[in-house]
C-alpha positions in Angstrom: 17.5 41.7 18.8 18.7 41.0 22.4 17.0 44.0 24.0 15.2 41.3 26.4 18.7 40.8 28.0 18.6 44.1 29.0 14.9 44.4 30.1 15.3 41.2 32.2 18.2 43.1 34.8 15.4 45.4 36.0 13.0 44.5 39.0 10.1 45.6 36.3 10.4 42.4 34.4 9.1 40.6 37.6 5.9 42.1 37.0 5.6 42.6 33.4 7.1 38.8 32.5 4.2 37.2 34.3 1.4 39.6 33.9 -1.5 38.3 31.0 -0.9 34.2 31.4 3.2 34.9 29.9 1.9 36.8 27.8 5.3 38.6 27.3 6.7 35.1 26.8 4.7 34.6 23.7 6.3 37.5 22.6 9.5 36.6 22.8 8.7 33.1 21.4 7.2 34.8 18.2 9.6 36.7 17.8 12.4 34.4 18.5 10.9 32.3 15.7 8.8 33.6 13.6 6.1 31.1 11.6 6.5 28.7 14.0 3.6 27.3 15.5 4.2 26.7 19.2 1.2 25.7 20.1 2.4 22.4 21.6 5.1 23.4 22.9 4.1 27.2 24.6 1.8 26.4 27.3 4.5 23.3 28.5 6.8 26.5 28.6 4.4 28.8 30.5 3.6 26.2 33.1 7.2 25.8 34.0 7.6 29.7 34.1 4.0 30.1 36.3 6.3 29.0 39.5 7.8 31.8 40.7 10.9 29.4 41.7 11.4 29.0 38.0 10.6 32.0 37.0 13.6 33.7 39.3 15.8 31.1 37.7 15.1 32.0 34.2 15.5 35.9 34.7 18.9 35.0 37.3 20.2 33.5 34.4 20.1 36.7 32.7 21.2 38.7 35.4 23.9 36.8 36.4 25.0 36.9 32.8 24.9 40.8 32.6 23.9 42.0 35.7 25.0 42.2 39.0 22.2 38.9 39.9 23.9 36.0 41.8 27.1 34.4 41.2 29.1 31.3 42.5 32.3 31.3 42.9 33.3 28.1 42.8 32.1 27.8 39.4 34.3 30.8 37.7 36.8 28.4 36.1 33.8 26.7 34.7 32.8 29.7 33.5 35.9 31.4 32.4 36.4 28.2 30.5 33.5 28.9 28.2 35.2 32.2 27.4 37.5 30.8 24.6 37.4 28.9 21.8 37.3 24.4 22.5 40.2 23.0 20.5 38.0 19.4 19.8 35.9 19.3 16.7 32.9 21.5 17.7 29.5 22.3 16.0 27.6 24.8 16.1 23.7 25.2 14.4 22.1 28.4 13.8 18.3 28.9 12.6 18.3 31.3 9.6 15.3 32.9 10.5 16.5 33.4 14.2 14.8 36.3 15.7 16.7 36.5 18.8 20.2 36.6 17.5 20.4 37.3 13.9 22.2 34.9 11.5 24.3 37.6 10.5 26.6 37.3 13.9 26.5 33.3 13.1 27.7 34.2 9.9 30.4 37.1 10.7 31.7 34.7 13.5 31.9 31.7 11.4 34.9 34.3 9.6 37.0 34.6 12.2 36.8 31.1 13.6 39.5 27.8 13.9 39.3 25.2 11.4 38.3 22.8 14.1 34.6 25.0 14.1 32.0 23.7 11.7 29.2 26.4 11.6 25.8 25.5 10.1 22.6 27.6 8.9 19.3 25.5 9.6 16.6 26.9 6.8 13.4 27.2 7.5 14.3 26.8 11.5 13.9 30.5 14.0 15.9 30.5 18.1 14.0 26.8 18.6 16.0 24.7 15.6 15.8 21.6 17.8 12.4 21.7 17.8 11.4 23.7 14.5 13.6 21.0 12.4 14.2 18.4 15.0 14.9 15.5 11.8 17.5 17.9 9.9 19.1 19.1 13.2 19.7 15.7 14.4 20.4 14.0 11.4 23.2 16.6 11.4 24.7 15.9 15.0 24.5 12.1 14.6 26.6 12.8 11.1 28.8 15.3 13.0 29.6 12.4 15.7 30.2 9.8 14.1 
């Protein structure tokens, strides 16, 4: 379901990304979550993406992720940091119908992980849970921290 990871390290997505008003980017947000209606929420999203300035950020972040795109290195303890498991009380929310990474890997990690790991399916919620089920997601934090 990640095959936009992929797409995004070539110099193609420049071009394709942008091309038909985002139209790639309602794609991906259709996908992503499917039944939602993101009609509010969409063209805030596109107008961000229409500067190229913000536009190179989005796809860097994918690069840099998998690719060979820019790195810092004063921030690789940071970063190696987020390579393990926190030992504090952590949640984690996943959107059943989640279209860009499956519930399944939520599930099959939720397995293998510590005790201190609470991992939660959000019905009726795609990739966007915060905003799909923004009531039931934070009703759930607020109960999670206190």
């Amino acid at each position: 379901k990640s095959w936009y990871m992929f797409f995004f390290q070539h110099a193609l997505a420049d071009i394709v990304v942008p091309a038909n008003d985002l139209a790639f980017i309602d794609r991906l947000w259709a996908q992503w979550s499917p039944g939602y209606d993101a009609a509010v929420d969409l063209p805030l999203v596109k107008a961000a993406l229409r500067d190229p300035v913000n536009l190179a950020a989005a796809l860097g972040y994918y690069r840099a992720t998998l690719g060979s795109g820019k790195r810092e290195t004063r921030y690789e303890a940071a970063q190696g940091a987020t390579q393990v498991v926190p030992t504090q009380p952590m949640l984690y929310m996943h959107g059943r119908n989640d279209g860009c990474l499956g519930v399944d890997v939520a599930q099959a990690a939720a397995t293998s992980l510590p005790a201190n790991v609470a991992v939660e399916i959000i019905d009726n919620a795609g990739h966007f849970l915060h905003i799909e089920q923004p009531a039931i997601v934070n009703a759930r934090i607020l109960d999670f921290v206190s």
